[in-house]
C-alpha positions in Angstrom: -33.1 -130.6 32.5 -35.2 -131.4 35.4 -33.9 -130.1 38.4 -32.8 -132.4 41.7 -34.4 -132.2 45.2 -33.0 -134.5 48.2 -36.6 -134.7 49.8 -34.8 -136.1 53.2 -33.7 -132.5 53.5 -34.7 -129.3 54.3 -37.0 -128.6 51.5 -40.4 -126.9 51.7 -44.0 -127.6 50.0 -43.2 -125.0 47.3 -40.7 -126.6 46.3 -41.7 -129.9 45.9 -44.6 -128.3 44.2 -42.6 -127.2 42.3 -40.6 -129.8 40.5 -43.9 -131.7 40.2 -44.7 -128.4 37.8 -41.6 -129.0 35.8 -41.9 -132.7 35.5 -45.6 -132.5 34.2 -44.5 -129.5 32.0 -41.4 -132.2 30.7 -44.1 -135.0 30.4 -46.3 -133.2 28.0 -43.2 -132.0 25.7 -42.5 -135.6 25.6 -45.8 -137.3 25.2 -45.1 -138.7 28.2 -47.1 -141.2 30.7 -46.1 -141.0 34.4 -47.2 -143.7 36.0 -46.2 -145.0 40.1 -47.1 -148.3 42.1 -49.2 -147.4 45.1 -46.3 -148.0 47.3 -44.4 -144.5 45.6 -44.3 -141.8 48.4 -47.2 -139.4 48.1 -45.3 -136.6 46.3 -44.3 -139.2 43.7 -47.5 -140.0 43.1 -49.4 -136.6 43.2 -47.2 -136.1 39.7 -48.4 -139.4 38.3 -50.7 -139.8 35.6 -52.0 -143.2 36.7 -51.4 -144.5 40.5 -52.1 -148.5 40.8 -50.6 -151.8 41.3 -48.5 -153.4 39.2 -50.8 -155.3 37.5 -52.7 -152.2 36.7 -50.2 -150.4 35.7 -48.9 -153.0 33.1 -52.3 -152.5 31.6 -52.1 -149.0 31.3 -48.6 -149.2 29.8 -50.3 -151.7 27.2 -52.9 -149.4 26.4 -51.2 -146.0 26.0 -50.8 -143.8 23.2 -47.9 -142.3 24.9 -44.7 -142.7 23.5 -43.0 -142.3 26.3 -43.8 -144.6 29.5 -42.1 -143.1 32.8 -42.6 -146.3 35.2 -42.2 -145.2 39.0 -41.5 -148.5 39.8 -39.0 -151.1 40.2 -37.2 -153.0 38.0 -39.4 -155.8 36.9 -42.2 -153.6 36.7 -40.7 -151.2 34.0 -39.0 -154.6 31.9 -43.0 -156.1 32.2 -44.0 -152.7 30.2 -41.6 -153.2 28.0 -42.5 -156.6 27.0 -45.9 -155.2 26.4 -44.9 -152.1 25.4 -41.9 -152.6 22.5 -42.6 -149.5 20.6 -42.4 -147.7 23.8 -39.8 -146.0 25.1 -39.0 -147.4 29.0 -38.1 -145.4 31.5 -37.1 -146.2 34.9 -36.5 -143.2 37.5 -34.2 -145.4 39.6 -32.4 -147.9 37.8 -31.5 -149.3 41.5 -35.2 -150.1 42.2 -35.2 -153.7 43.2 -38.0 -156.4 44.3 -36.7 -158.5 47.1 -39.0 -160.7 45.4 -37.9 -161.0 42.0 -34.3 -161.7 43.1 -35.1 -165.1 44.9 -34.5 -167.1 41.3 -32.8 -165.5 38.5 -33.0 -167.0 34.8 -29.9 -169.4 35.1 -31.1 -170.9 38.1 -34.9 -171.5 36.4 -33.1 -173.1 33.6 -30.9 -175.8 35.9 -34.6 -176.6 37.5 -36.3 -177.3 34.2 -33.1 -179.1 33.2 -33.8 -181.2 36.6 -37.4 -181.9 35.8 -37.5 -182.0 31.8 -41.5 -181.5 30.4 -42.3 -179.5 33.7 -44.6 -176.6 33.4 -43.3 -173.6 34.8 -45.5 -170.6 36.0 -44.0 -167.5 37.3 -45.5 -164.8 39.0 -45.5 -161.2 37.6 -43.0 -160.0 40.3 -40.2 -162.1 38.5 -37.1 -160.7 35.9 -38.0 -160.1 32.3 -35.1 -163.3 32.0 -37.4 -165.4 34.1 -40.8 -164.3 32.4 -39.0 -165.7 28.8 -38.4 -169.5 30.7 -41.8 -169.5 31.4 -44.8 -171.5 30.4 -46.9 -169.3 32.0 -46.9 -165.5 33.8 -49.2 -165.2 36.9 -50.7 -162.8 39.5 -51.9 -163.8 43.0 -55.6 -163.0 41.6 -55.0 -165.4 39.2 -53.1 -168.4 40.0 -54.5 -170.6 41.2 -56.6 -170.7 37.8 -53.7 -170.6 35.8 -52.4 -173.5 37.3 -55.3 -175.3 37.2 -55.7 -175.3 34.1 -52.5 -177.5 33.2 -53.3 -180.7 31.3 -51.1 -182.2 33.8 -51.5 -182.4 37.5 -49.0 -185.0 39.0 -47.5 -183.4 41.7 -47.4 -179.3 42.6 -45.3 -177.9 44.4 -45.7 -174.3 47.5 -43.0 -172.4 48.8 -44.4 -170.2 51.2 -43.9 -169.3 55.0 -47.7 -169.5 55.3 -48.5 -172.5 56.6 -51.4 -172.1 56.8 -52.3 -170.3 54.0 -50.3 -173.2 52.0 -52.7 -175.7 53.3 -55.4 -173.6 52.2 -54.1 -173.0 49.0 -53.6 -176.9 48.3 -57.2 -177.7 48.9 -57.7 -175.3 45.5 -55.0 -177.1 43.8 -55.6 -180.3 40.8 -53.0 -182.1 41.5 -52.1 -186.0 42.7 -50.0 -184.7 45.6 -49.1 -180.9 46.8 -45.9 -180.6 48.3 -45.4 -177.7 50.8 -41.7 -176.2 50.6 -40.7 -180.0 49.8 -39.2 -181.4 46.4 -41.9 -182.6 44.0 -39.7 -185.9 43.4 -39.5 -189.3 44.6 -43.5 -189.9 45.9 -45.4 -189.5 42.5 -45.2 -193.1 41.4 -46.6 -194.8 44.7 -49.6 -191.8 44.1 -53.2 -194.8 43.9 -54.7 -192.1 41.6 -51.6 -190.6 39.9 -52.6 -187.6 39.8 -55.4 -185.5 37.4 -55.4 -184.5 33.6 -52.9 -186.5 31.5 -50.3 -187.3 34.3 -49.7 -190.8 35.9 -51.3 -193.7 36.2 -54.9 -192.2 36.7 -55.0 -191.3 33.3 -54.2 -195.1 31.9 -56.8 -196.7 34.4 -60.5 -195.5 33.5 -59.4 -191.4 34.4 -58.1 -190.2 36.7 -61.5 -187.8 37.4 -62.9 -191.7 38.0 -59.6 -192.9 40.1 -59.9 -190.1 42.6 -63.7 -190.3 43.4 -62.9 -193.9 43.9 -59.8 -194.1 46.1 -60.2 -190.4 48.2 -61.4 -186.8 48.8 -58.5 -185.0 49.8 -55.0 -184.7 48.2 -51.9 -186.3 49.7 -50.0 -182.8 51.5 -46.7 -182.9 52.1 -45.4 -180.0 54.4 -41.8 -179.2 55.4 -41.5 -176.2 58.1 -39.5 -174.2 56.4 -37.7 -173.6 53.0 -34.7 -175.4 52.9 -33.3 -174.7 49.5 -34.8 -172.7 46.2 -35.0 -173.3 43.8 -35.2 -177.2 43.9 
């Protein structure tokens, strides 16, 4: 059994070094894979096999021939592997690990939101619950997103939650879509929209296209903008 060292006590470089030998010594026995999100503490991630962000990390998990997968992580990041991973066998040094992140919307409230707004397409970002990941139509990063998005067939109305302002209004000049609403409800405006939107969604798409209706009636999208979040999900 591996032994324990509280590393916010008096411990000394040996013996960090170590436990490090005995968990690469228990790694190999296993046909293990250690890997650690950059963030890890550097003695967490001198024993790691593979040090890199989560979206690197997934990867690697996908593409080992380990059977083990020791994910020095949080929580998401260790169910994400095991999604792509199922023969694998998960493990997750601190089952306490949270992402502040990941526990803004949980799977029941996703599933009250799509009951709200029924045909909506839902894309989640990676940093979300294994539960969350499942009511999604698509699973993002931030290096992706916007293309994800984008490539909808529908482009009505979008919706930002950020406390970026700016970097929400940037992001909505990237965005296809009628009207982009910035922490605001993507409700009530979308019929009065001249172009209704892009892709298959409104009116634009019943009047000569919507491609057509928006070089005709403007350049820039409608932006809605609220200061702050109010209430999420919507």
């Amino acid at each position: 059994m591996t032994s324990s060292i509280d590393l916010h006590s008096d411990v000394t470089a040996e013996d960090i070094a170590d436990l490090q030998d005995e968990i690469r010594t228990l790694a190999r026995k296993r046909n293990a894979v250690i890997l650690a999100h950059n963030y890890q503490r550097p003695e967490v991630q001198d024993v790691a096999d593979v040090v890199g962000d989560s979206l690197g990390l997934s990867r690697e998990a996908a593409s080992t021939e380990a059977d083990v997968i020791v994910f020095c992580g949080v929580h998401f990041m260790a169910e994400t592997a095991a999604i792509l991973s199922p023969d694998k066998t998960i493990l997750l040094p601190d089952l306490a690990a949270g992402c502040s992140l990941a526990a803004t919307i949980d799977g029941a409230q996703l599933r009250q939101w799509k009951s709200e707004h029924p045909g909506a397409v839902v894309v989640s970002y990676v940093n979300t619950s294994a539960e969350v990941k499942a009511e999604s139509d698509y699973c993002c990063t931030s290096g992706n997103a916007v293309d994800i998005v984008n490539r909808s067939e529908y482009g009505l109305s979008l919706a930002i939650l950020s406390k970026d302002a700016l970097g929400a209004l940037a992001l909505a000049d990237r965005m296809h879509s009628g009207i982009v609403h910035i922490n605001d409800q993507t409700v009530d405006d979308e019929p009065i929209v001249p172009f209704g939107g892009v892709g298959d969604s409104g009116t634009g798409s019943r009047f000569g296209g919507a491609d057509a209706n928006i070089e005709a009636f403007t350049e820039t999208q409608w932006v809605t903008m609220q200061s702050e979040i109010e209430r999420y999900p919507f």
